[in-house]
C-alpha positions in Angstrom: 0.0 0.0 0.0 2.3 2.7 1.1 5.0 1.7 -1.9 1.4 2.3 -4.0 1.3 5.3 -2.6 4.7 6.5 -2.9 4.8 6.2 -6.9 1.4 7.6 -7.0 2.8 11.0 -5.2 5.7 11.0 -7.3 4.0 10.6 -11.2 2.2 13.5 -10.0 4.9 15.6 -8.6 4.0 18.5 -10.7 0.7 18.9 -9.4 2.0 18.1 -5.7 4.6 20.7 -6.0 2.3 23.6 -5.4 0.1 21.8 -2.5 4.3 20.8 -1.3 4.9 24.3 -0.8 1.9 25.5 0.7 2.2 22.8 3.6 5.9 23.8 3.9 4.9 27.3 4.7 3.0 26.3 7.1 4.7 24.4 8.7 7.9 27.2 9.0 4.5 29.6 10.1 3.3 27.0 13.2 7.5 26.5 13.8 8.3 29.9 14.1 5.1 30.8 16.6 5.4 27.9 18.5 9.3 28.3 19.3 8.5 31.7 20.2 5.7 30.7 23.0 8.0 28.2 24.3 11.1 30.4 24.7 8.9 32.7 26.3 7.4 29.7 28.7 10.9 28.6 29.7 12.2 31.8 30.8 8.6 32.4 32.8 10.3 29.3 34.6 13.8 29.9 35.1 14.3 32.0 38.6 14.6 35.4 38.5 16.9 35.7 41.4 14.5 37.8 43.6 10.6 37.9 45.2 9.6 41.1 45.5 6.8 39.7 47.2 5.3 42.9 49.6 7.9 45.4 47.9 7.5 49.1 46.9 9.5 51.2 44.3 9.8 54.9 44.7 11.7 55.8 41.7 13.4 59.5 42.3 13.2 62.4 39.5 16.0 65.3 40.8 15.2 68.6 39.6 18.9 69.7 38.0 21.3 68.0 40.4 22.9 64.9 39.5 22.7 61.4 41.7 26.2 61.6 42.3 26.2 65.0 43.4 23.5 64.0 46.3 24.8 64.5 50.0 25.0 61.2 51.9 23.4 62.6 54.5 19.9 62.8 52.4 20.1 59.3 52.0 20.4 58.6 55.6 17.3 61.0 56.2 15.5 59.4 53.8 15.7 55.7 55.1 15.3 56.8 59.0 12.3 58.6 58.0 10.4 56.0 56.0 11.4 53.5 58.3 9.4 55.5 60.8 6.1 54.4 59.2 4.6 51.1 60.6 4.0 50.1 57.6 7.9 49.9 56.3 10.3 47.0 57.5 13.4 47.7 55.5 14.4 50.2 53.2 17.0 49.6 50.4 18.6 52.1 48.0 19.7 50.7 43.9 20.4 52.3 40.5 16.8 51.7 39.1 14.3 49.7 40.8 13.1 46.0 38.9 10.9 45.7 35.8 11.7 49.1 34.6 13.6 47.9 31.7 16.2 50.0 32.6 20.3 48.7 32.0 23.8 49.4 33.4 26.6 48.2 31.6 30.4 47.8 32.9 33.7 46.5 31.4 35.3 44.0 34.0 38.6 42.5 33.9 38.7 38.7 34.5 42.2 38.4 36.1 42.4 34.5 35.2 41.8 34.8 31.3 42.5 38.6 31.0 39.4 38.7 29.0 37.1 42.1 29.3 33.5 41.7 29.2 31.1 44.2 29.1 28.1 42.9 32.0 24.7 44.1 33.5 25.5 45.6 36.7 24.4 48.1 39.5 24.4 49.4 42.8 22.4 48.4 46.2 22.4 48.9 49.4 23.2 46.7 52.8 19.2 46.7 52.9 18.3 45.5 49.4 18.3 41.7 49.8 16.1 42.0 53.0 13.8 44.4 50.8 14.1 42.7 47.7 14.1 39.2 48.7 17.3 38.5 46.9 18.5 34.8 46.5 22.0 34.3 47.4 22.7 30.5 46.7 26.2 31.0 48.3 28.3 33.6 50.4 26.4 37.1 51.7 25.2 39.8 51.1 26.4 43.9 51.4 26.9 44.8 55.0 29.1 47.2 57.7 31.8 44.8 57.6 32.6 45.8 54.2 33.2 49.6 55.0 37.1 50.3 54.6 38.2 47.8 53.0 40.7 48.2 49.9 38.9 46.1 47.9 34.7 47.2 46.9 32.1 44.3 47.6 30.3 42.3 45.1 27.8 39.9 44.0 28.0 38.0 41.1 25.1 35.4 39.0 26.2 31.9 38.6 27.2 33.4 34.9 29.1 36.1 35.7 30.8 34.0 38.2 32.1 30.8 36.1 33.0 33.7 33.4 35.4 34.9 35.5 36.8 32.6 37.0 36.7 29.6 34.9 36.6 26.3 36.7 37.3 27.9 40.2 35.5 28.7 43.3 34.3 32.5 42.5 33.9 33.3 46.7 36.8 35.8 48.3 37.8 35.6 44.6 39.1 39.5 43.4 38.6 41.2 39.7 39.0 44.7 38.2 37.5 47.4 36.5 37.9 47.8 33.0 36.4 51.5 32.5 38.6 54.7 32.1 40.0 56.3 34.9 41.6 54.6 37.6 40.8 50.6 38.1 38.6 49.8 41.0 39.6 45.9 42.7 36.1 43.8 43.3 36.2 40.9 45.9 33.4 38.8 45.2 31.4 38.5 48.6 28.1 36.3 47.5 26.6 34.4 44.6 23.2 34.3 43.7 21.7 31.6 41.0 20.6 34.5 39.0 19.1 37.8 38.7 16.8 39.1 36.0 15.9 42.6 36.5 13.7 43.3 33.6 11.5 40.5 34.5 10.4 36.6 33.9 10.9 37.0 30.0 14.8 38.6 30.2 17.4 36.6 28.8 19.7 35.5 31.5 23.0 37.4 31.0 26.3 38.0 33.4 25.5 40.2 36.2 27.3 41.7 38.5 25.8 43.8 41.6 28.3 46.1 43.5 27.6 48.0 47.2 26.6 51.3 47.4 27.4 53.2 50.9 26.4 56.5 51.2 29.3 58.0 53.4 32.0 56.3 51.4 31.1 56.2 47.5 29.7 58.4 45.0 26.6 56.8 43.5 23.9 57.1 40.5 21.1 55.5 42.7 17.7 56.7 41.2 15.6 54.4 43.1 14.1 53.1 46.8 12.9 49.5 47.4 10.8 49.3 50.4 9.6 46.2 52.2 6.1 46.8 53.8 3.8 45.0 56.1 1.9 42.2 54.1 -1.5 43.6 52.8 -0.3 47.4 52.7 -3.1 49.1 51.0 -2.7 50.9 47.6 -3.4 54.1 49.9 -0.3 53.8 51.7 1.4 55.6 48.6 -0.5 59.3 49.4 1.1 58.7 53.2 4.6 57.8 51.3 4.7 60.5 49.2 4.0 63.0 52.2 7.0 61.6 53.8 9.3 61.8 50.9 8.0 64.7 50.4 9.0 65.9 53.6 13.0 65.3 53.8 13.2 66.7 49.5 10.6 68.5 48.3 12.1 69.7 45.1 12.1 65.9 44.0 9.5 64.3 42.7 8.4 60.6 42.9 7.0 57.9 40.9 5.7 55.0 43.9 4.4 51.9 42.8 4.5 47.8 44.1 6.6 46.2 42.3 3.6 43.7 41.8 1.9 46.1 39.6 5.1 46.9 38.2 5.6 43.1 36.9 2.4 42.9 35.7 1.8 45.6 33.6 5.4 44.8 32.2 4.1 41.2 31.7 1.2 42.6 30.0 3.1 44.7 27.4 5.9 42.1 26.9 3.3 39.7 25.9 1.5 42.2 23.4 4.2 41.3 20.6 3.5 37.2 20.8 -0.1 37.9 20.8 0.0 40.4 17.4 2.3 37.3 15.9 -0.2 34.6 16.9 -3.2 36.5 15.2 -1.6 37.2 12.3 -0.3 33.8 12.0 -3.9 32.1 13.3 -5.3 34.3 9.6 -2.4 32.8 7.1 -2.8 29.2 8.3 -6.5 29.8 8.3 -5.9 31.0 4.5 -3.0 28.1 3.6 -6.0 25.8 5.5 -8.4 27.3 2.5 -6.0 26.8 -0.1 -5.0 23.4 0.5 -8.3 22.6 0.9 -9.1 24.0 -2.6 -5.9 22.1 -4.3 -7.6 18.8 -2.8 -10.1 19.1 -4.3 -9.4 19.8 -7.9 -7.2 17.1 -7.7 -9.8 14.9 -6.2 -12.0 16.1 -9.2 -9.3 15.5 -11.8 -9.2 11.8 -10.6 -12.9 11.2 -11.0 -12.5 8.7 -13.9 -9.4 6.6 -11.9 -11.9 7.0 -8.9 -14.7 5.3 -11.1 -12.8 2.6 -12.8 -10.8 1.3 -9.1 -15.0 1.2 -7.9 -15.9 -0.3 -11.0 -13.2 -3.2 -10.5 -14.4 -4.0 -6.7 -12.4 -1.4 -4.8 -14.7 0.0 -1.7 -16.1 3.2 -0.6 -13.6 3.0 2.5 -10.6 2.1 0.9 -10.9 4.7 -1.9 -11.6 7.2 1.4 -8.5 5.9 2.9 -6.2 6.1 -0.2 -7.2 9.7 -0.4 -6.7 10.8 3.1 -2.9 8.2 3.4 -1.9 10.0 0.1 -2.6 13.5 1.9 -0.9 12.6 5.1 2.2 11.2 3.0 2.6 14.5 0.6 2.5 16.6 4.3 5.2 14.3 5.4 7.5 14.9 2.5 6.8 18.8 3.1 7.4 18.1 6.7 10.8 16.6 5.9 12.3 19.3 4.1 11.2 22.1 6.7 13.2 20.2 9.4 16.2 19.7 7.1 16.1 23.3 6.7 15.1 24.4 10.3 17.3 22.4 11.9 20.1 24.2 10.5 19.1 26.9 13.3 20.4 25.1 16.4 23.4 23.2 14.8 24.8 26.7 13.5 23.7 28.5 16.8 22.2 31.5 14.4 19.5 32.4 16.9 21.1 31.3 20.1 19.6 30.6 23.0 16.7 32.1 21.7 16.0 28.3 20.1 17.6 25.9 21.8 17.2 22.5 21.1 14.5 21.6 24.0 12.8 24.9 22.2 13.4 23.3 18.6 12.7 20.4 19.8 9.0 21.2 21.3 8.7 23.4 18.8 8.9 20.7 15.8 6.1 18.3 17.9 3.8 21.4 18.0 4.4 22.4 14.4 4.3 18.6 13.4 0.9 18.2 15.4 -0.7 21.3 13.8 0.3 20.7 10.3 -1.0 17.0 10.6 -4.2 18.0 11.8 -4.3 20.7 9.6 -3.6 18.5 6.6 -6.3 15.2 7.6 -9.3 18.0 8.6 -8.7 19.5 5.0 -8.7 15.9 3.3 -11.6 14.8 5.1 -14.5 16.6 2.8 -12.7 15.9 -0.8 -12.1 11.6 0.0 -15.5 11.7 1.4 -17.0 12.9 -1.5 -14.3 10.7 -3.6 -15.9 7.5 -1.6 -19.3 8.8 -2.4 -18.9 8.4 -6.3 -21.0 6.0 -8.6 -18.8 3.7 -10.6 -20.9 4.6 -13.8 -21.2 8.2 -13.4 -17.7 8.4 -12.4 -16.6 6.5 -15.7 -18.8 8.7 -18.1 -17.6 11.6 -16.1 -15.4 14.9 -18.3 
């Protein structure tokens, strides 16, 4: 039956070639969305290296004075004040608060391999990790200890850590700068598994968190985390503001929970796969109409050869089945030659992480799923009809 089949496809090649094509490009359509949803699903699962659970962000706007320039003495007012409110339990300056989309970027100096590598970084406080909920999977975090010393505190990801210092313990371990100016010396103090800023959908990259102390360092800190009582009200933020308010009153302040934050970033991050998924859901819907229609003028094209196998004892069911196997086997062939193609993508590393081979390889069953589901609902009709045929009519048909 299927070696039938198989020199059946192949004296018609020229009219298979178009109905070929068409499944082909639907299958690279279904590919393309469904290694995009699943890239998106496996970072929503990877850890983001914090909780943020019960956090606030206060995100500071100076009015012509820049961050450096700010007295350390303002940032001690500020925490002491706001941990005065009941509702505050720990108060934690950084560079820009989480889910903002916002990006610091810093040369370091591996000392093993010499290699420079521009990396994510920026500055927090001793209070961050309690205010954040950061994950430290080894090591600590900031803290008084750390004042004086020669060399400046910091926390690197897993990444950032076997980066470098290639197959060697990354703890006590010291690095440089690589900026202009004068190098500073980093000891590394902590490790945490690792740390996405910009959300569940960020590509994990090296990243490298260094201290900020008010009395001893100059800083670019444009943000408060603070962590509040569980169930803190969205009306706390009026009370917040009168308090900020009331230390610097020529700043102004953008206060929201980092809850909100994370999901309306969610929400527009999203926005993009949803656009590609309609647009896709109308061109299979119109490669569904057009396969459909090549079925069945070939179907009507075959009406005689349909009449004369009924005419010599072949059955209603086996004609049906011939017609549906010869679809499935054409989608196959098409099928074939997309993954030769495609799978070009993760041998060559073109894209990569982005499809990696648990992506490419979910991403082929999808695709493979869709197309053959795609292909036996649009052969159904045309070998029904096919199975329906009288013998005579069928012979006498032109």
């Amino acid at each position: 039956m299927l070696r039938h089949l198989l020199q059946l496809t192949w004296k018609r090649k020229s009219r298979n070639l178009m109905l070929s094509l068409e499944i082909l490009l639907a299958f690279a359509i279904v590919f393309g969305i469904a290694a995009f949803g699943l890239r998106f699903w496996q970072l929503y699962r990877e850890p983001i290296g914090f909780d943020g659970t019960d956090t606030w962000s206060v995100a500071m706007q100076f009015s012509d004075v820049p961050a450096d320039a700010i007295s350390p003495d303002t940032y001690d007012m500020l925490r002491r004040s706001l941990l005065e409110l009941p509702e505050v339990r720990a108060v934690g300056f950084v560079s820009f608060a989480p889910y903002t989309l916002s990006t610091w970027r810093y040369n370091f100096k591996s000392p093993q391999t010499g290699v420079t590598m521009l990396t994510d970084t920026f500055e927090a406080s001793d209070d961050v990790a309690a205010a954040l909920g950061v994950h430290l999977v080894a090591g600590r975090w900031f803290d008084a200890t750390d004042e004086g010393r020669p060399e400046l505190p910091a926390v690197l990801n897993r990444s950032m850590a076997a980066a470098l210092f290639p197959g060697r313990p990354a703890l006590g371990q010291r690095f440089l700068s690589a900026e202009a100016g004068p190098p500073h010396t980093f000891r590394v103090v902590g490790i945490v598994d690792d740390f996405r800023n910009k959300g569940p959908f960020m590509t994990p990259t090296n990243f490298v968190i260094t201290r900020f102390a008010p009395h001893t360092s100059q800083s670019r800190v444009r943000a408060i985390l603070l962590k509040v009582a569980p169930g803190t009200p969205r009306a706390f933020e009026a009370r917040l503001n009168q308090r900020l308010k009331a230390v610097r009153n020529d700043w102004s302040y953008e206060i929201a929970p980092l809850a909100s934050m994370r999901a309306s970033l969610l929400k527009e991050q999203l926005v993009p796969l949803a656009v590609v998924a309609v647009i896709a859901a109308f061109m299979l819907l119109m490669v569904a109409f057009g396969l459909f229609g090549v079925l069945w003028q070939n179907t009507t094209r075959r009406i005689p050869e349909i009449g004369l196998r009924r005419a010599l004892g072949a059955s209603a069911a086996s004609i049906y089945r011939q017609i549906v196997f010869e679809q499935l086997l054409l989608c196959s062939v098409a099928v074939a030659v997309g993954l030769v193609l495609l799978v070009q993508l993760p041998l060559t590393g073109a894209l990569g992480d982005a499809l990696n081979w648990p992506v490419f390889a979910g991403a082929v069953l999808l695709s493979m799923a869709v197309i053959y589901l795609l292909s036996l609902a649009c052969s159904l009709y045309p070998g029904w009809r096919a199975s329906r045929l009288d013998p005579a009519a069928a012979l006498h048909y032109e």
